[in-house]
DRENRO-751989 format. One record per residue (C-alpha): x, y, z; residue number from 1; residue in one letter. Coordinates in steps of 0.001 Angstrom, whole numbers. Last residue first. Layout:
REC        xx        yy        zz   num   residu
REC         X         Y         Z   NUM        a
...
# end
This chain:
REC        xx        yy        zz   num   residu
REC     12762     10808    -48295   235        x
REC      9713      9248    -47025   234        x
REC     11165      7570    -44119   233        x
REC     12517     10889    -43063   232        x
REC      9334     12540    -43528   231        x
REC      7901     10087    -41452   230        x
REC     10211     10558    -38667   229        x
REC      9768     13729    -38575   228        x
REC      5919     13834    -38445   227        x
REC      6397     11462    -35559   226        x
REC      8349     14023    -33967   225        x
REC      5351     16612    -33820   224        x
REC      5812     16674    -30238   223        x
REC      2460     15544    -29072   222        x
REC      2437     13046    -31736   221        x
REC      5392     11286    -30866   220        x
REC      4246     11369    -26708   219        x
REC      1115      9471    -28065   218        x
REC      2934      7079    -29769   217        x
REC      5791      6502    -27380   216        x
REC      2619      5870    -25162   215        x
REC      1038      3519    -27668   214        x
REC      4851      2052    -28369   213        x
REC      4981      1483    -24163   212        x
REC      1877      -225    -23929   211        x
REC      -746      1381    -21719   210        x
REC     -1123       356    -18372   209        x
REC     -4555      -995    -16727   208        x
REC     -4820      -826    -12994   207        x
REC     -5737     -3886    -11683   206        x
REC     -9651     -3996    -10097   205        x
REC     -8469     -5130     -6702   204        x
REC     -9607     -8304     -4170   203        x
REC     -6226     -8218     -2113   202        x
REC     -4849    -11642     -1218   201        x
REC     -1949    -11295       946   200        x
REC     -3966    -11037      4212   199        x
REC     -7125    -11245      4060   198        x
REC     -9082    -10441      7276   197        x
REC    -12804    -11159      7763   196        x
REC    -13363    -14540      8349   195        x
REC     -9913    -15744      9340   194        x
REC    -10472    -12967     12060   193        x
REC    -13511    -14235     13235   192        x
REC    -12613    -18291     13659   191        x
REC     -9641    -16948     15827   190        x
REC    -12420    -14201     17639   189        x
REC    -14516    -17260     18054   188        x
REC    -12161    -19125     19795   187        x
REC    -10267    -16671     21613   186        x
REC    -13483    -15892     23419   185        x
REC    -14659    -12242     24628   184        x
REC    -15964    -11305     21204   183        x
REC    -13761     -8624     19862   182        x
REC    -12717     -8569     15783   181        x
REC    -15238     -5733     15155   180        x
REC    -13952     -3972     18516   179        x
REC    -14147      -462     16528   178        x
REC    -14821      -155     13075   177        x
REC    -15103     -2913     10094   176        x
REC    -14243      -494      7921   175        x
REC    -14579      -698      4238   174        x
REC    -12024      2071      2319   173        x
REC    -12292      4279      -172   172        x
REC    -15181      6967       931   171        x
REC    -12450      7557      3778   170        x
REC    -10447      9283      1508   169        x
REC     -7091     10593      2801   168        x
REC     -5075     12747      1387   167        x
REC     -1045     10831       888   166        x
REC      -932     10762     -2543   165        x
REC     -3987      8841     -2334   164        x
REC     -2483      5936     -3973   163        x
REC     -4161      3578     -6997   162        x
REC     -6116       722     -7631   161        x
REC     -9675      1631     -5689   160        x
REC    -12151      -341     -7258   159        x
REC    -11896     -3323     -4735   158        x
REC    -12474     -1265     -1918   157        x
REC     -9014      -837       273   156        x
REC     -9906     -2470      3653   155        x
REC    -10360     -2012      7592   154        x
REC     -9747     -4434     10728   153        x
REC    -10666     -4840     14357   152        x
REC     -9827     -4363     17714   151        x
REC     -8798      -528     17436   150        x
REC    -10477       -10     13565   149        x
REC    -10902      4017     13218   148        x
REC    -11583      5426     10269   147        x
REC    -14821      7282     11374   146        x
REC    -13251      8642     14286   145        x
REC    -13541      8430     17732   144        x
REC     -9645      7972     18381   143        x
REC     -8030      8287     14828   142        x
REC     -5396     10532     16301   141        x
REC     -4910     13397     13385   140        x
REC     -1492     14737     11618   139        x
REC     -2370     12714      8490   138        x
REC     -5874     11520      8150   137        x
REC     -6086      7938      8287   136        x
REC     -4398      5168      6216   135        x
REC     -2252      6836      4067   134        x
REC      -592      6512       538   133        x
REC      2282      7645     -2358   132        x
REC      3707     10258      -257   131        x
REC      6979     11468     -1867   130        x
REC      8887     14030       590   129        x
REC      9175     11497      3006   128        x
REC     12959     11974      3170   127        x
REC     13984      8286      2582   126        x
REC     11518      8326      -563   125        x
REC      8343      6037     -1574   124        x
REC      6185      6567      1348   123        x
REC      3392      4622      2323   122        x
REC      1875      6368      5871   121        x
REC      -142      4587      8216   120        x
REC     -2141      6331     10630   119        x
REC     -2772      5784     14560   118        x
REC     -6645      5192     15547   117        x
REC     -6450      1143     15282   116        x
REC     -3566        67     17624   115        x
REC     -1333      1155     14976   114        x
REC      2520      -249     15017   113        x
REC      5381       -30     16541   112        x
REC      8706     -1414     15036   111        x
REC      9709     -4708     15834   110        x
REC      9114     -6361     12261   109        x
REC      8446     -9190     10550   108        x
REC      8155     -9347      6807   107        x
REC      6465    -11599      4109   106        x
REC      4209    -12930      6514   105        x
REC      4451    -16715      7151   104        x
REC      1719    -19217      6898   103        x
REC     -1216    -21123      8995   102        x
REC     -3128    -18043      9317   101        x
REC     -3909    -18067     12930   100        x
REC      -313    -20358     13889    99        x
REC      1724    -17990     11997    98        x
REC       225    -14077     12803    97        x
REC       601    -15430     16938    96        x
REC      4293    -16300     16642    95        x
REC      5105    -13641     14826    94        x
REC      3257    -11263     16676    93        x
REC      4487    -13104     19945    92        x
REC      3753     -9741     22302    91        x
REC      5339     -7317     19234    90        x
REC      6830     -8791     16325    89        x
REC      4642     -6687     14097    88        x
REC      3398     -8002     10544    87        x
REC      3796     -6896      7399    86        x
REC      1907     -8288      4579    85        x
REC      2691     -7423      1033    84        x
REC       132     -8298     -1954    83        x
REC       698     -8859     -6046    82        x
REC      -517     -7653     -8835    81        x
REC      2707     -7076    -10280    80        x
REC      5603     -8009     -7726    79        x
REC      6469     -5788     -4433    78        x
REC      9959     -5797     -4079    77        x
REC     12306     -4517     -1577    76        x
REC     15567     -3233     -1757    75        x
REC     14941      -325       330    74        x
REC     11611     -1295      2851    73        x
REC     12337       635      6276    72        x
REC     10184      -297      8692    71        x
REC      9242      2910     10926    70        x
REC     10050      6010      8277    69        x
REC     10320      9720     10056    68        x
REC      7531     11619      9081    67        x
REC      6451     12918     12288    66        x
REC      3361     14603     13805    65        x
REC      2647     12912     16835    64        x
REC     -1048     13208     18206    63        x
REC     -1746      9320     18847    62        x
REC       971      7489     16156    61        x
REC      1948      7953     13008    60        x
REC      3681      5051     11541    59        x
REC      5359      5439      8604    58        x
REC      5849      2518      5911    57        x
REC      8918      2094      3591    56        x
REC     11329      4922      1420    55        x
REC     13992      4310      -534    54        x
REC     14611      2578     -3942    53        x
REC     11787       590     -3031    52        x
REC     11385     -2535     -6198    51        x
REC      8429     -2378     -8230    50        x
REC      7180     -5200    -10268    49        x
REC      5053     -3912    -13486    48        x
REC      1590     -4611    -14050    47        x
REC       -11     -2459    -11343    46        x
REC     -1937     -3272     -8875    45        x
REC      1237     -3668     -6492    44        x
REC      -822     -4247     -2708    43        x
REC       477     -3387       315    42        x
REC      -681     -4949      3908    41        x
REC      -582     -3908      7256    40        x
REC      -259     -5716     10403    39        x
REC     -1154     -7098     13920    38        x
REC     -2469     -9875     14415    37        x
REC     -2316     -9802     17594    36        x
REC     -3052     -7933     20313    35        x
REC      -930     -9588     22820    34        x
REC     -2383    -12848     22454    33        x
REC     -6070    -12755     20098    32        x
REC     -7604     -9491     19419    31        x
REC     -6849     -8050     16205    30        x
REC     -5677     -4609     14820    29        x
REC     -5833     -5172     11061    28        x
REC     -4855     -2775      7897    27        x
REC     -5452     -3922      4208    26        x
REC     -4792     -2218       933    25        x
REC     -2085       754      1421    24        x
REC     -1814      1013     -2138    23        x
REC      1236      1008     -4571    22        x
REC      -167      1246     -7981    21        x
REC       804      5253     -8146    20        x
REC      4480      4177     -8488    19        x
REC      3789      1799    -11369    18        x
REC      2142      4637    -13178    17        x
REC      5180      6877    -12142    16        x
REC      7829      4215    -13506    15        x
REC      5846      3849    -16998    14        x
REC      5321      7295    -17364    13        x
REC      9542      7977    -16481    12        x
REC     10310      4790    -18854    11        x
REC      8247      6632    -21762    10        x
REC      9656      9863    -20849     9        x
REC     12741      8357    -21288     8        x
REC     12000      6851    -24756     7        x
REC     10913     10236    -26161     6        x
REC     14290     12265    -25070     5        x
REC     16260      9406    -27170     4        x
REC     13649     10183    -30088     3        x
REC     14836     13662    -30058     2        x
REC     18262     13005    -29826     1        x
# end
């Protein structure tokens, strides 16, 4: 029984360490027809696959407060050490997102997204109630702030492999700031944006995960129930 209780707490470490490699990694507000690209990416550092049971991205926009979720993401999977793009639909997003990067995101959507002072929320339940990362300070409208990227583009560091939990660290994060992706021609800003945006392949440091026997292990010993298995071996 006691050894039954040991190997779920292994799956539930495992689970939450995968959980906590879900990072909000790339976010871009660019400048070519109809504002576009537009998207946000997530990045699995982990070393596990992790499939939404719930949950998806919020989008907090201007001074609203809400946690309802914008694209929904049940059934999805992110793969280990792997990168998610979304991309708006919005003014030829798709359209726009395809012929600049010369591939498909990995989803489309219609819902809105950040102009470069709303936040982006990861959460990992249909009620909100687990936060696993933001972009910008919850409850605030970017506008004038340091994290702030309308017409341009911001990134996770590549040292930073897990969520905030939803607290926002700007310390994390490189920001191109406002109207970095803006030169006047469509040229250049094309040639610009391939420069400086990434999408789908995150620079990260992955996060390392113990084996499960060195975490049964460790869980063993805290509980004394290695000693009882050895004794039983013993006798």
């Amino acid at each position: 029984m006691k050894l039954a209780s040991l190997a779920a707490a292994v799956l539930c470490v495992i689970a939450t360490q995968a959980q906590a490699g879900l990072i909000i990694s790339e976010v871009v507000d660019a400048t070519l027809a109809g504002g576009n690209p537009k998207f946000v990416e997530i990045t699995n550092t982990s070393s596990t696959d992790y499939t939404f049971s719930g949950g998806g991205i919020i989008v907090q926009s201007n001074s609203n407060t809400d946690l309802d979720i914008d694209v929904d993401l049940t059934g999805v999977t992110i793969a280990a050490l792997d990168s998610y793009v979304i991309q708006s639909t919005s003014n030829t997003g798709q359209e726009v997102f395809e012929s600049t990067y010369g591939f498909a995101a990995d989803l489309y959507t219609d819902a809105f997204f950040s102009n470069g002072d709303d936040r982006y929320i990861l959460t990992l339940s249909d009620d909100a109630s687990v936060l696993a990362d933001i972009h910008g300070e919850i409850d605030v409208d970017g506008t004038g702030t340091d994290w702030e990227y309308t017409d341009g583009y911001a990134y996770r560091l590549p040292s930073v492999n897990t969520g905030n939990g939803g607290v926002y660290d700007h310390s994390e994060w490189f920001t191109g700031g406002v109207n970095s992706l803006e030169t006047g021609d469509d040229v250049e800003e094309a040639a610009l944006i391939l420069q400086l945006t990434t999408p789908g392949t995150h620079d990260f440091t992955p996060m390392q995960v113990p084996e499960p026997s060195s975490i049964l292990l460790t869980l063993m010993a805290a509980t004394g129930a290695g000693a009882v298995v050895m004794r039983r071996r013993l006798g």
